[in-house]
OpenMM code with the backbone's topology and positions (N, CA, C; nanometers):
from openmm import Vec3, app, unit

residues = "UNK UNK UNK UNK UNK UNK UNK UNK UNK UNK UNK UNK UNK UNK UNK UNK UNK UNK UNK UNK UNK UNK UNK UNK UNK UNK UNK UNK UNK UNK UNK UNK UNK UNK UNK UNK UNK UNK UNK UNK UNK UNK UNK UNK UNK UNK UNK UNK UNK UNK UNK UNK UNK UNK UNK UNK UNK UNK UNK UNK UNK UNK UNK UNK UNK UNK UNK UNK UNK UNK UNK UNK UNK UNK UNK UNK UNK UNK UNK UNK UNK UNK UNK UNK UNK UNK UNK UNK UNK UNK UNK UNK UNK UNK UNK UNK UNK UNK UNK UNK UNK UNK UNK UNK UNK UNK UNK UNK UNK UNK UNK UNK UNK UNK UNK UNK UNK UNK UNK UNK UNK UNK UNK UNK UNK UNK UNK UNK UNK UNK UNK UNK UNK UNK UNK UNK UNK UNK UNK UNK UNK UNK UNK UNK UNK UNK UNK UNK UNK UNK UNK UNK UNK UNK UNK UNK UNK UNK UNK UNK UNK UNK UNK UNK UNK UNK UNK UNK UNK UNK UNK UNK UNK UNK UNK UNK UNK UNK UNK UNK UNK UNK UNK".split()
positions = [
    Vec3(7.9646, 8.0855, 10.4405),
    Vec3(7.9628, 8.2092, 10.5167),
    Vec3(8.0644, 8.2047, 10.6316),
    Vec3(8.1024, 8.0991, 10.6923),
    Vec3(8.2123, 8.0677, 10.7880),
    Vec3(8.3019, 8.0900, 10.7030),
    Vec3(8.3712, 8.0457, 10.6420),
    Vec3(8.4833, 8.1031, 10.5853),
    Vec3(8.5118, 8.2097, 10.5448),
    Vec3(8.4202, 8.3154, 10.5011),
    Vec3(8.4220, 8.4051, 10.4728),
    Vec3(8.4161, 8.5274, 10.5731),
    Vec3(8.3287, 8.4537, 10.7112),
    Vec3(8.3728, 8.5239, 10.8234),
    Vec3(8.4811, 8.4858, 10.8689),
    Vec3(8.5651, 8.4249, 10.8415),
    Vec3(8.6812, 8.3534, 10.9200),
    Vec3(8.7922, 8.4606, 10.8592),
    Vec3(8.8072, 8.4600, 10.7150),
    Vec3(8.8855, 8.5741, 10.6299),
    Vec3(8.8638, 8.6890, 10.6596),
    Vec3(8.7264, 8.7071, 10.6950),
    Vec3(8.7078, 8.8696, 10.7470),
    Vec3(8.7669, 8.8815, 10.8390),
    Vec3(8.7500, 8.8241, 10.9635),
    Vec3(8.8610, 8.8180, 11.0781),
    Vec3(8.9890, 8.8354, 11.0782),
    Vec3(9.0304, 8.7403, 10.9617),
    Vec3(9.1875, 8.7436, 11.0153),
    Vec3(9.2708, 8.8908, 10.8996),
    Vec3(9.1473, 8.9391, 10.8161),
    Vec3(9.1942, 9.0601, 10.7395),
    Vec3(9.2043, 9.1789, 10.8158),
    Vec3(9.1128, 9.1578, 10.9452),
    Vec3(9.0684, 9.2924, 11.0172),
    Vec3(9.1709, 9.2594, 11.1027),
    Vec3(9.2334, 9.1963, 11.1333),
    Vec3(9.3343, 9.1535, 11.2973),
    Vec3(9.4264, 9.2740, 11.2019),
    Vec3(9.4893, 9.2274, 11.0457),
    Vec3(9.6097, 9.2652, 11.0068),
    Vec3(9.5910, 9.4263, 10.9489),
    Vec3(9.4507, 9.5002, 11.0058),
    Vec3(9.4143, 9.6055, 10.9490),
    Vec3(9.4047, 9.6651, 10.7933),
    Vec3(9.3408, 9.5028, 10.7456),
    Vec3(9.3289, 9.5439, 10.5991),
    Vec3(9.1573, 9.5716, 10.5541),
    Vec3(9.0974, 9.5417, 10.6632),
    Vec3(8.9276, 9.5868, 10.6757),
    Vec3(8.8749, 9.6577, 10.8051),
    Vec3(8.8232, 9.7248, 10.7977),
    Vec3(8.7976, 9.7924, 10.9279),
    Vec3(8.7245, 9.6897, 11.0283),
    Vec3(8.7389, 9.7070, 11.1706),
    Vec3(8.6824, 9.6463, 11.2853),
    Vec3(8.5065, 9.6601, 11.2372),
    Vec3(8.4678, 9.7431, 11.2030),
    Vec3(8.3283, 9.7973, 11.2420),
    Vec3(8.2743, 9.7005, 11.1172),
    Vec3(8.2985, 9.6649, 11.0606),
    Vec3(8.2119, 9.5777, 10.9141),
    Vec3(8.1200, 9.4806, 10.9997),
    Vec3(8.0342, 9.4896, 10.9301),
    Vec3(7.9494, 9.3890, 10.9556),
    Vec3(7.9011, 9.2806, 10.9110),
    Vec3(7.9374, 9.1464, 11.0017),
    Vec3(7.9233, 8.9923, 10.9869),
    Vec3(7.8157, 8.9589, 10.9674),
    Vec3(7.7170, 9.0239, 11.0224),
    Vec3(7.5697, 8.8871, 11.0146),
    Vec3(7.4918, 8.9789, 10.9411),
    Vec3(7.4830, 9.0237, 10.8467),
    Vec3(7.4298, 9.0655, 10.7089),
    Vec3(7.3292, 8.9213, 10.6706),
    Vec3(7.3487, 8.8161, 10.6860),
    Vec3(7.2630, 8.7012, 10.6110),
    Vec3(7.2208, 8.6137, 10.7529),
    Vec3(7.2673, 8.5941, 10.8831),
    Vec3(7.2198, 8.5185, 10.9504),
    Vec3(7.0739, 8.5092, 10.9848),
    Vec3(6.9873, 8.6059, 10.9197),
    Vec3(6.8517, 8.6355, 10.9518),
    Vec3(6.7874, 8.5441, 10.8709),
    Vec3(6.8115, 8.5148, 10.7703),
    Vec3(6.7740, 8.4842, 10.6230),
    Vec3(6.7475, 8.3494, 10.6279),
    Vec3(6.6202, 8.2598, 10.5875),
    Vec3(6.5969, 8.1003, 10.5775),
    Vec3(6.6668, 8.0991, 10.4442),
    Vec3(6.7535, 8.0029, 10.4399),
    Vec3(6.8003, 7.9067, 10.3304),
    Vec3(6.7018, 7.8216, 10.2849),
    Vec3(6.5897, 7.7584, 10.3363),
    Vec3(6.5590, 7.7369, 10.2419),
    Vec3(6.3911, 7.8280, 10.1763),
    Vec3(6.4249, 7.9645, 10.1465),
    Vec3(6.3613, 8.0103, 10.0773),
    Vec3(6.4325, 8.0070, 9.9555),
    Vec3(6.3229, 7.9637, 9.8178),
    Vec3(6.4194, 7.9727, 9.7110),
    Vec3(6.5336, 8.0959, 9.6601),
    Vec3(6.4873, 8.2205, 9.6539),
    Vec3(6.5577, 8.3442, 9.6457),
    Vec3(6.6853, 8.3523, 9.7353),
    Vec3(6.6349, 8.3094, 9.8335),
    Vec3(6.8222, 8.3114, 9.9279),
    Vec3(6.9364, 8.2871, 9.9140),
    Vec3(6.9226, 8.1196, 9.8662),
    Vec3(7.0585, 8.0518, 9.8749),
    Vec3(7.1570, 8.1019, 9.7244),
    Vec3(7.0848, 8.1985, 9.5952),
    Vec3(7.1463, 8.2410, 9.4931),
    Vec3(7.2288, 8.3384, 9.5442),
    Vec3(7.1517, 8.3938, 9.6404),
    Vec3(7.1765, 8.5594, 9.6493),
    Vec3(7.3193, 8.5500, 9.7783),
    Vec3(7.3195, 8.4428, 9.8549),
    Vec3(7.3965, 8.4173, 9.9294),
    Vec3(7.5344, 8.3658, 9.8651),
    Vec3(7.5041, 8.3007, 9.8186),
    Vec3(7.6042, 8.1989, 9.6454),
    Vec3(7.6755, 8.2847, 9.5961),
    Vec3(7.6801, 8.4123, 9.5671),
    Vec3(7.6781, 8.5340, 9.4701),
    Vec3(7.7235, 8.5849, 9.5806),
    Vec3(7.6879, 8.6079, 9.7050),
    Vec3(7.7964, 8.7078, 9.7903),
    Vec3(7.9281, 8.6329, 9.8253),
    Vec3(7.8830, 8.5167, 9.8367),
    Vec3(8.0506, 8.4309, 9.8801),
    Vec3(8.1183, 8.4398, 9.7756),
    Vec3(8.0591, 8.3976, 9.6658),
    Vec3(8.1794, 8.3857, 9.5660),
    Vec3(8.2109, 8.5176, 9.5459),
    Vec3(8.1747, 8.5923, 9.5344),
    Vec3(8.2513, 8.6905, 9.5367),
    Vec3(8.3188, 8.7841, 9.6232),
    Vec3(8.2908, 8.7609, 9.7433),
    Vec3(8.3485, 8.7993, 9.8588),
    Vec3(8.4920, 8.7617, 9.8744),
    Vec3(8.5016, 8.6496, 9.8581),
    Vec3(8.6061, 8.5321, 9.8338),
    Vec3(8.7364, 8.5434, 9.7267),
    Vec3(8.6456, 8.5823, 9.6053),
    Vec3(8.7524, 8.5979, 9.5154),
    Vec3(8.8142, 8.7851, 9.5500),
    Vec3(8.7218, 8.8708, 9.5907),
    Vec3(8.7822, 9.0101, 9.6592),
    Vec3(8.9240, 8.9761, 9.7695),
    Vec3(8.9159, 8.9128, 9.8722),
    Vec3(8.9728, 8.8147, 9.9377),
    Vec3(9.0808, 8.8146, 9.9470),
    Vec3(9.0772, 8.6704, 9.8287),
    Vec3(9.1809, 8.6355, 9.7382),
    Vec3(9.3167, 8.7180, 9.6938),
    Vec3(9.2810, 8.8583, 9.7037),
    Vec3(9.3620, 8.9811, 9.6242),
    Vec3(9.4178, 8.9780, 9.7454),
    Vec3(9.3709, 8.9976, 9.8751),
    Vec3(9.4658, 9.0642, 9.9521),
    Vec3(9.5113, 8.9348, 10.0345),
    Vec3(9.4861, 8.8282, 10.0319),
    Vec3(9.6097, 8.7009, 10.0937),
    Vec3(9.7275, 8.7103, 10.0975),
    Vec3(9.8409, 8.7866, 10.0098),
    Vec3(9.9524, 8.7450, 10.0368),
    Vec3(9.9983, 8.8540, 10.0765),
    Vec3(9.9456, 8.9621, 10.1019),
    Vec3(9.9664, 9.0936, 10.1925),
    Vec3(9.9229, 9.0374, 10.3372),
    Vec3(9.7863, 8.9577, 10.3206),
    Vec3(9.7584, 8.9550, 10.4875),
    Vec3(9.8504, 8.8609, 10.5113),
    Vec3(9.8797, 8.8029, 10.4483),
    Vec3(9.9990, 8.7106, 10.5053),
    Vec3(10.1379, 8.7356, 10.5950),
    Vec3(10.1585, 8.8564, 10.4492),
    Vec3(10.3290, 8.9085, 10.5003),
    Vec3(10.2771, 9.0203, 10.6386),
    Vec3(10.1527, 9.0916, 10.6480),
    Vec3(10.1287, 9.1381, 10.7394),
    Vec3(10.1316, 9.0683, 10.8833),
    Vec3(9.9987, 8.9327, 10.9181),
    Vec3(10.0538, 8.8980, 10.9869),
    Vec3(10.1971, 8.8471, 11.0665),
    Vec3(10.2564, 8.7819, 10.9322),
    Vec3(10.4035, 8.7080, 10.9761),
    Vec3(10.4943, 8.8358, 11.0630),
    Vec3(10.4543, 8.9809, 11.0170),
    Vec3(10.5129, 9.0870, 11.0362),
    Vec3(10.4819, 9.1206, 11.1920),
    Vec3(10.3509, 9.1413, 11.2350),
    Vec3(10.2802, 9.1540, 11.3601),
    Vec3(10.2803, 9.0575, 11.4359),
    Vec3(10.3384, 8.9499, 11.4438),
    Vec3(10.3375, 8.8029, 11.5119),
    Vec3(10.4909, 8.7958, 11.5488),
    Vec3(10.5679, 8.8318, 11.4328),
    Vec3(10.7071, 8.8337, 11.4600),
    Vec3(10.7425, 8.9144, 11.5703),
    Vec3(10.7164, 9.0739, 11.5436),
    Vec3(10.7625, 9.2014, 11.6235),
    Vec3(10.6681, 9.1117, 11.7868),
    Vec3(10.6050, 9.1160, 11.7348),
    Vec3(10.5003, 9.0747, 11.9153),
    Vec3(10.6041, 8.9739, 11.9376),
    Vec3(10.6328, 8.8627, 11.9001),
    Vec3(10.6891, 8.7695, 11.9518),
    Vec3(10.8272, 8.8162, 12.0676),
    Vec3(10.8494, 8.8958, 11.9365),
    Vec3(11.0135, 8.9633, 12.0474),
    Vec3(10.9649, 9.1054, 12.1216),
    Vec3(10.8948, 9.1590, 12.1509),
    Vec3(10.8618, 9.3081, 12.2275),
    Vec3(10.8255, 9.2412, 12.3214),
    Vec3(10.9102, 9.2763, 12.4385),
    Vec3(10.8412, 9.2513, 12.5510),
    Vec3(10.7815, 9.4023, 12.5952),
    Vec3(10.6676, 9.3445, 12.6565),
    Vec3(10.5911, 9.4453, 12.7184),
    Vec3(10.5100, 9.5886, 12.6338),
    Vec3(10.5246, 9.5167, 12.4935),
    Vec3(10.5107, 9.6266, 12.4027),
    Vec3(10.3991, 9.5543, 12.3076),
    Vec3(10.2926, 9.5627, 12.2000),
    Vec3(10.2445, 9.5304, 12.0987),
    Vec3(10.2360, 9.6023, 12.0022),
    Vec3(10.2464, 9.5551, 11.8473),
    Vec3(10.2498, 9.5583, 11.7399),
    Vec3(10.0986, 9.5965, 11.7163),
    Vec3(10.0178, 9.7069, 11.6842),
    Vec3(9.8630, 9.6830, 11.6018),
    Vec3(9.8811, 9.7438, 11.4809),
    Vec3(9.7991, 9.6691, 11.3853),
    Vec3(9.8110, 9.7160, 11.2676),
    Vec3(9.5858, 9.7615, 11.2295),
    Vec3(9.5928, 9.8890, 11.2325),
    Vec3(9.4917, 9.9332, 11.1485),
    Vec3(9.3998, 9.9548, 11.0138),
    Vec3(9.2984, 9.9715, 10.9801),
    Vec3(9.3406, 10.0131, 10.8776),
    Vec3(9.3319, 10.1658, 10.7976),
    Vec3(9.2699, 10.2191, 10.9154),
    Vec3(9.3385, 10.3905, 10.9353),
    Vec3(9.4380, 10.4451, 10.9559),
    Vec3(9.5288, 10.3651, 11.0689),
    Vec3(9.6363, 10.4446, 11.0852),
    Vec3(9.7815, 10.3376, 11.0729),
    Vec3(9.7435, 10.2274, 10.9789),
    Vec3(9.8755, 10.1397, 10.9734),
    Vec3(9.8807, 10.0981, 11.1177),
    Vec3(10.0633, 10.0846, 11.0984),
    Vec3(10.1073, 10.0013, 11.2260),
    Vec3(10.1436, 10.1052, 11.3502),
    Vec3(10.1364, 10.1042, 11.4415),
    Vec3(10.1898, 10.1195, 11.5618),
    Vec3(10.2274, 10.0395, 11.6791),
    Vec3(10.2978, 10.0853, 11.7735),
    Vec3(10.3429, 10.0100, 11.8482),
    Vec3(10.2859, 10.0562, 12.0287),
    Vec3(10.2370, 10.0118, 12.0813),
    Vec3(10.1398, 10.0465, 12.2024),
    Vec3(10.2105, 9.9578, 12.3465),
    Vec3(10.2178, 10.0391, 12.4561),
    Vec3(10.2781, 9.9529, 12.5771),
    Vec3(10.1500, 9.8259, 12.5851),
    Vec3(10.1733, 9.7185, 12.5692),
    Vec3(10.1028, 9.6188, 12.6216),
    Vec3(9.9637, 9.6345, 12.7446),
    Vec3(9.8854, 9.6076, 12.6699),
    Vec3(9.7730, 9.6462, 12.7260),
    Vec3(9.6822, 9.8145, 12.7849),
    Vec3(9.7701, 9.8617, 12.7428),
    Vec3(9.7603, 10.0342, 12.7106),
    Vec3(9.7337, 10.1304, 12.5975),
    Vec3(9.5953, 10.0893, 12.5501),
    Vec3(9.5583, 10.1804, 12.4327),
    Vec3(9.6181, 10.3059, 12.3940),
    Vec3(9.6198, 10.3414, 12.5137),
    Vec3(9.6473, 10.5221, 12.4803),
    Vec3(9.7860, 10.5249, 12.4869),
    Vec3(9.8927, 10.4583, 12.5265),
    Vec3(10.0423, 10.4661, 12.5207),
    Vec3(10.1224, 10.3844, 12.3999),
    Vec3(10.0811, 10.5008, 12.3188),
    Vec3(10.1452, 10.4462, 12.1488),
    Vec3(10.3075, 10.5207, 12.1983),
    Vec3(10.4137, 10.3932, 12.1556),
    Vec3(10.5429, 10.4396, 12.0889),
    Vec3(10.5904, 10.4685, 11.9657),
    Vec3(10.7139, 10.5430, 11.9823),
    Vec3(10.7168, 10.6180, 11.8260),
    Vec3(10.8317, 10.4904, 11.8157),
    Vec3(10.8820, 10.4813, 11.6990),
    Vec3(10.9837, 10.3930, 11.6297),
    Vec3(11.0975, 10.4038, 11.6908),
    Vec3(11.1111, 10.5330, 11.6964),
    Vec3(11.2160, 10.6073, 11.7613),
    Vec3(11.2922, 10.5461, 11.9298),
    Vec3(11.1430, 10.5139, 11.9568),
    Vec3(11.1618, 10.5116, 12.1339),
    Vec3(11.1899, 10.3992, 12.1808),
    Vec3(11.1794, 10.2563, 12.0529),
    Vec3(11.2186, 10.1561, 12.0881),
    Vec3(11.3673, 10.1330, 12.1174),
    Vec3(11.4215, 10.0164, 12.1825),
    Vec3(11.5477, 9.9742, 12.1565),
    Vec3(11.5950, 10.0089, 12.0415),
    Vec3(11.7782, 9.9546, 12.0025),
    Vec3(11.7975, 9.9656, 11.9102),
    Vec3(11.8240, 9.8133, 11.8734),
    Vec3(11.7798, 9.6616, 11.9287),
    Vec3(11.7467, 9.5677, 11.8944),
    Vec3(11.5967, 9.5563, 11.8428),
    Vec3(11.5018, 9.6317, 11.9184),
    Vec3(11.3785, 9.6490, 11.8467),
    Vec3(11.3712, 9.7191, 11.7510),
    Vec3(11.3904, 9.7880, 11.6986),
    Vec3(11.4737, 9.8708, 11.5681),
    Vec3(11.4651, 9.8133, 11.4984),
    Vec3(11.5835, 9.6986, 11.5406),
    Vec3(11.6791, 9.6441, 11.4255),
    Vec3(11.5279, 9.5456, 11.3798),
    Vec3(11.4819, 9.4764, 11.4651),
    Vec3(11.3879, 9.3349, 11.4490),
    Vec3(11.2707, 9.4501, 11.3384),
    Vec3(11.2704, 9.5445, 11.3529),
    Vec3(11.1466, 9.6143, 11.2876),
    Vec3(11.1943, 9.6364, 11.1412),
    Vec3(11.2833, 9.7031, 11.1100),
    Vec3(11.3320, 9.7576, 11.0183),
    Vec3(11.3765, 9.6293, 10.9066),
    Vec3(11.4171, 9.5006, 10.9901),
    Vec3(11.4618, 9.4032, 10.9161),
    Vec3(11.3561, 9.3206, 10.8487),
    Vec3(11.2414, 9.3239, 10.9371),
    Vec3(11.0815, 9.2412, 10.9033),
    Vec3(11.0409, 9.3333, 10.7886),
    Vec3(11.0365, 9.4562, 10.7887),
    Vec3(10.9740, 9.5026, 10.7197),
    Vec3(11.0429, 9.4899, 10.5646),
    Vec3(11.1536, 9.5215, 10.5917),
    Vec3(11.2392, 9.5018, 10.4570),
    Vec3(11.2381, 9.3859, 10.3918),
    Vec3(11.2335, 9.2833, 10.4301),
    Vec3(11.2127, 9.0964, 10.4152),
    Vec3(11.0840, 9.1169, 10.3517),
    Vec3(10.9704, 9.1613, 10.4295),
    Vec3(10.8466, 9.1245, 10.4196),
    Vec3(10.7756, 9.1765, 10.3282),
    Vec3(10.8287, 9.3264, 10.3224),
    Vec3(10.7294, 9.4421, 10.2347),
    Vec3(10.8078, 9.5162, 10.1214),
    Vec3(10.9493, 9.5217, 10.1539),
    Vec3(11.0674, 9.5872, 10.0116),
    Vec3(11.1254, 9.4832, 9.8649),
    Vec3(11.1246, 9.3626, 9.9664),
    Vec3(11.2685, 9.2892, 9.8865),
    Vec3(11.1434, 9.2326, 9.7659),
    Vec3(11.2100, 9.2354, 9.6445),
    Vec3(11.1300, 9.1622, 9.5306),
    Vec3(11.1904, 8.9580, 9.5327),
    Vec3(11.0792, 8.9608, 9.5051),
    Vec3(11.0538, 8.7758, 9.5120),
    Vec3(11.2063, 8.7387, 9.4451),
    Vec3(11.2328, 8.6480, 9.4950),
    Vec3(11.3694, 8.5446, 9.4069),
    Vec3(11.5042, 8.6104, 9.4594),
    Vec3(11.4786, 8.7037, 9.5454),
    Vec3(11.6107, 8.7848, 9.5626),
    Vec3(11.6855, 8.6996, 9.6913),
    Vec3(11.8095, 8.7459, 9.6417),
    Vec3(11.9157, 8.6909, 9.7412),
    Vec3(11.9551, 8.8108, 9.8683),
    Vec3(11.9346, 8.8054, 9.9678),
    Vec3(11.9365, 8.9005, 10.0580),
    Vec3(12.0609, 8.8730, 10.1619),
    Vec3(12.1698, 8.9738, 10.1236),
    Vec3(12.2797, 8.9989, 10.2178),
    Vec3(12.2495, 9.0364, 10.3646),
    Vec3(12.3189, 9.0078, 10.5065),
    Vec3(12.2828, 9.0712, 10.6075),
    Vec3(12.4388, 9.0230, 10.6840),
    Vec3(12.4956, 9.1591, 10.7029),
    Vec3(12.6044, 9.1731, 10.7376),
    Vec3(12.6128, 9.1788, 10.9020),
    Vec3(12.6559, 9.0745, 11.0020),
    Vec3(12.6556, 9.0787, 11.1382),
    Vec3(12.5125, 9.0870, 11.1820),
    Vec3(12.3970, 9.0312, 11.1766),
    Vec3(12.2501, 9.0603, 11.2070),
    Vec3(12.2189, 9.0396, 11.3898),
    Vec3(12.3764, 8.9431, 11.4188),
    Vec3(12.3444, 8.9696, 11.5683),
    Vec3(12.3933, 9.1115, 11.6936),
    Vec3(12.4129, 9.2340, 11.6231),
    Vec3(12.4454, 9.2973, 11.6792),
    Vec3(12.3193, 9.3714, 11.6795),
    Vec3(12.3224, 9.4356, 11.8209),
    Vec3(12.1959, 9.4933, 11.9170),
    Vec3(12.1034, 9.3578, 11.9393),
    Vec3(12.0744, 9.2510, 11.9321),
    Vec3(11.9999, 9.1378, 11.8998),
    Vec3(12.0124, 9.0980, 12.0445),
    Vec3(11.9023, 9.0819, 12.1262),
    Vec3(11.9352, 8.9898, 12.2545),
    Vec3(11.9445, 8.9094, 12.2024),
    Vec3(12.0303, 8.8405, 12.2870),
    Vec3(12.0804, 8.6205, 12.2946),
    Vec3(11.9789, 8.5709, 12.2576),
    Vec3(11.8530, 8.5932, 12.3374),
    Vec3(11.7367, 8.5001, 12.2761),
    Vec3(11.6737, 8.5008, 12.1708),
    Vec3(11.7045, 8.6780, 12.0835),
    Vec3(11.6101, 8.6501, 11.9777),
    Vec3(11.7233, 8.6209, 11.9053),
    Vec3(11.9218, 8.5646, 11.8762),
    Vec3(11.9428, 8.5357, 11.8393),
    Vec3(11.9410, 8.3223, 11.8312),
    Vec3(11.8616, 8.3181, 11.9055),
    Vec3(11.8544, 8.1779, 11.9078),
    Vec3(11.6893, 8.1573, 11.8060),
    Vec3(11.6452, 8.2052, 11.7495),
    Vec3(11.5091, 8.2250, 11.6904),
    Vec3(11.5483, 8.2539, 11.5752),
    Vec3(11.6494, 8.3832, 11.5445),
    Vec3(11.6598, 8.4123, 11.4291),
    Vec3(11.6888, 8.3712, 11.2681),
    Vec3(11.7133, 8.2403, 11.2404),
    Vec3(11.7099, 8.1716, 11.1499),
    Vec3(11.6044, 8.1384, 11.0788),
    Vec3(11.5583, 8.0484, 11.2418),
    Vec3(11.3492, 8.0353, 11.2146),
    Vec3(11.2717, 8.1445, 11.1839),
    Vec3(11.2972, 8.2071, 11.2120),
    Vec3(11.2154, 8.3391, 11.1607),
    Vec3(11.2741, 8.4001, 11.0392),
    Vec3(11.3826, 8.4314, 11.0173),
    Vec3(11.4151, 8.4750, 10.8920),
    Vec3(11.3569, 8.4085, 10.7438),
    Vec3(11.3908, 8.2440, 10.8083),
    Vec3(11.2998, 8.1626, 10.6839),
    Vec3(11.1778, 8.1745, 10.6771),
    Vec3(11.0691, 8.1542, 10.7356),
    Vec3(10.9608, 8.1472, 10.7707),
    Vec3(10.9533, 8.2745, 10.6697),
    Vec3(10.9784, 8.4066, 10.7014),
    Vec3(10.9607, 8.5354, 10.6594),
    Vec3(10.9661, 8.5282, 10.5119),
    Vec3(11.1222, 8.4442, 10.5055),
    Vec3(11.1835, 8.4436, 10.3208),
    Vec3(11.0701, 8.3872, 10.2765),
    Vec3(11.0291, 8.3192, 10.3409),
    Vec3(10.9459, 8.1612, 10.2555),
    Vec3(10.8202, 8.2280, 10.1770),
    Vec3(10.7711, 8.3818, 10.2178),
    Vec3(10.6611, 8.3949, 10.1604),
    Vec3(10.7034, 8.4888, 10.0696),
    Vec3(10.8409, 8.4715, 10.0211),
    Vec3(10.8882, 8.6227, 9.8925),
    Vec3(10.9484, 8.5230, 9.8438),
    Vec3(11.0028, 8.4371, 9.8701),
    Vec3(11.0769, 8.3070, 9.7939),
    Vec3(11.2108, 8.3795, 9.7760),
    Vec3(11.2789, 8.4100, 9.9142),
    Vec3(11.4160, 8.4843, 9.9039),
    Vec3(11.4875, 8.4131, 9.9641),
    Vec3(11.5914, 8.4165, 9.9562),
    Vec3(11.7382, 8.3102, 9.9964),
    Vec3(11.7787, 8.4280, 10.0843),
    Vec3(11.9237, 8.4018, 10.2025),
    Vec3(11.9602, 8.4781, 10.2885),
    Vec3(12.1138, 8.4169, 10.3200),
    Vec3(12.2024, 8.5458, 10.2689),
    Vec3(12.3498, 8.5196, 10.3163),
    Vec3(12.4060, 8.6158, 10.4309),
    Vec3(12.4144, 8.5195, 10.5291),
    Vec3(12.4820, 8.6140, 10.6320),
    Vec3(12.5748, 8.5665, 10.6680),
    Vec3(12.6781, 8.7017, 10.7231),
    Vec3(12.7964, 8.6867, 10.7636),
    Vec3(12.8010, 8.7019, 10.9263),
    Vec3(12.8383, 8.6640, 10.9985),
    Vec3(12.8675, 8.6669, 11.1661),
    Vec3(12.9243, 8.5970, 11.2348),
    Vec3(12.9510, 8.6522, 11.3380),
    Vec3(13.0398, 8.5962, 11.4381),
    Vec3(12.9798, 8.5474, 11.5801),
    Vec3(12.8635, 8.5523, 11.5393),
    Vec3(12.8068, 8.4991, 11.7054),
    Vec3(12.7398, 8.3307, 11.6507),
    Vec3(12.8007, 8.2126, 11.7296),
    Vec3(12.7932, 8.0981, 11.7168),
    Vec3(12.6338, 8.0970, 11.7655),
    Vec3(12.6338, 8.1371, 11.8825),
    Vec3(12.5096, 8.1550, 11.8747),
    Vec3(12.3185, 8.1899, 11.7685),
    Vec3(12.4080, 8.2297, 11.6733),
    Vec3(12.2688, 8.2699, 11.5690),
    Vec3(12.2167, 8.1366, 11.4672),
    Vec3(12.3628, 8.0953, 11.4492),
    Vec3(12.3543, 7.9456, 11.3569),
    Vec3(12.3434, 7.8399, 11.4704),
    Vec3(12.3598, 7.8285, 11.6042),
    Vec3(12.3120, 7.7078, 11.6973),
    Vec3(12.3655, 7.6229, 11.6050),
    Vec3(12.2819, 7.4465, 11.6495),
    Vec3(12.2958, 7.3456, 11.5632),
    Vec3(12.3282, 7.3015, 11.4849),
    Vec3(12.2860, 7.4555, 11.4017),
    Vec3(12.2520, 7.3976, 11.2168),
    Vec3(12.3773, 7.4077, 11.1463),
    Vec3(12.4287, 7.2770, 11.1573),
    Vec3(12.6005, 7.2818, 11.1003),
    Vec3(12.5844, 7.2754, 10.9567),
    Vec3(12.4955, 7.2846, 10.8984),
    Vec3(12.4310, 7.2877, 10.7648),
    Vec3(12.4264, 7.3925, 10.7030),
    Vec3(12.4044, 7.4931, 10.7647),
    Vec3(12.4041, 7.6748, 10.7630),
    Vec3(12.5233, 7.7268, 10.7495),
    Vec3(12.6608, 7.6551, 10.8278),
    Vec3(12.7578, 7.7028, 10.8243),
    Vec3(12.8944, 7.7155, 10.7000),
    Vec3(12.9317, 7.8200, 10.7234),
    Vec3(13.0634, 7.7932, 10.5852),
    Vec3(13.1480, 7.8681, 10.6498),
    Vec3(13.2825, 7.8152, 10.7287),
    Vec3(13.3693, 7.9308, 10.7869),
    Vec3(13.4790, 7.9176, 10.6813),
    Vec3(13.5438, 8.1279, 10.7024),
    Vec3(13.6387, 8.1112, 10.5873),
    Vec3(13.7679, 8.1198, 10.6359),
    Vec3(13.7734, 8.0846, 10.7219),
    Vec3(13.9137, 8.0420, 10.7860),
    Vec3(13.9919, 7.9038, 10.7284),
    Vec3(13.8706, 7.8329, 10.6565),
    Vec3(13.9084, 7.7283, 10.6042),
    Vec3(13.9740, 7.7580, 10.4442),
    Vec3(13.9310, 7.9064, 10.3704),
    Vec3(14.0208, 7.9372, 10.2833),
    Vec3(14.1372, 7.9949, 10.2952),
    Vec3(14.2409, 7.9858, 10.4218),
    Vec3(14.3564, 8.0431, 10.4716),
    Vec3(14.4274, 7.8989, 10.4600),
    Vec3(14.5752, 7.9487, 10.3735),
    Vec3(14.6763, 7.8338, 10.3848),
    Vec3(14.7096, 7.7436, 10.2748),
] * unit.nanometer
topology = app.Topology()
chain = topology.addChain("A")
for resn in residues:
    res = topology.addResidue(resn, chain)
    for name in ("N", "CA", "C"):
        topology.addAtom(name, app.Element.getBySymbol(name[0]), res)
């Protein structure tokens, strides 16, 4: 039953079950009356395998709502499961933003998660032409880590082209300049 409240939880954070469901349906109940522990047996397992169906949605959902939060300052990501996603001033229920009203680096971080997360079909190779433009500095120092992280749950590869040293940092591993095919 912990686990199964634990999944309920983290389905309702990503607005794939409503807030209002109710958890303690069985905490009343002695286990050891014989009739119980079948009838309990029979709700997990099948609770579980219901579940099961929506894991790799709650997945790409969270990675989606964790990402955008990560980079919005002063802004949050909620995802429902009435009214989808919106975007709300931080700690201000009633001050929902439209898509519109964000940056056009928050934009970009939205439009790009979603496409990664929720459009591209599995195995695909995904072009992204200059990804550090509108991009603050800092979320171009992230953006790799996050792009993979993202690929990792569609099993997509990622070729980008750019000019800010900054986005590839370190990873001299990442790099292929074609200045080296001149001459």
């Amino acid at each position: 039953l912990r686990e199964v409240d634990r999944d309920r939880e983290q389905l309702q954070k990503v607005g794939l079950l409503p807030q209002d469901l109710p958890a303690d349906a069985f905490r009343d109940l002695s286990l050891n009356e014989p009739y119980v522990r079948p009838v309990i047996e029979t709700f997990v397992t099948d609770t579980k395998k219901k579940f099961a169906v929506l894991a790799d949605l709650r997945e790409r959902m969270t990675l989606f709502t964790d990402f955008l939060n990560q980079h919005y300052e002063n802004k949050k990501v909620i995802a429902t499961a009435r009214e989808g996603f919106r975007v709300e001033i931080d700690g201000e229920h009633d001050r929902e933003i439209l898509p519109s009203q964000l940056s056009s680096g928050e934009q970009q971080m939205l439009v790009l998660a979603y496409e990664v997360l929720f459009r591209s079909e599995p195995g695909t190779l995904v072009l992204i032409d200059e990804p550090e433009l509108s991009l603050h500095v800092v979320w171009q120092d992230t953006f790799i880590d996050d792009l993979t992280k993202m690929g990792s749950v569609r099993d997509l590869q990622f070729l980008l082209a750019t000019h800010s040293p900054s986005l590839i940092g370190g990873r001299e591993d990442l790099r292929r300049s074609l200045d080296k095919l001149r001459g």
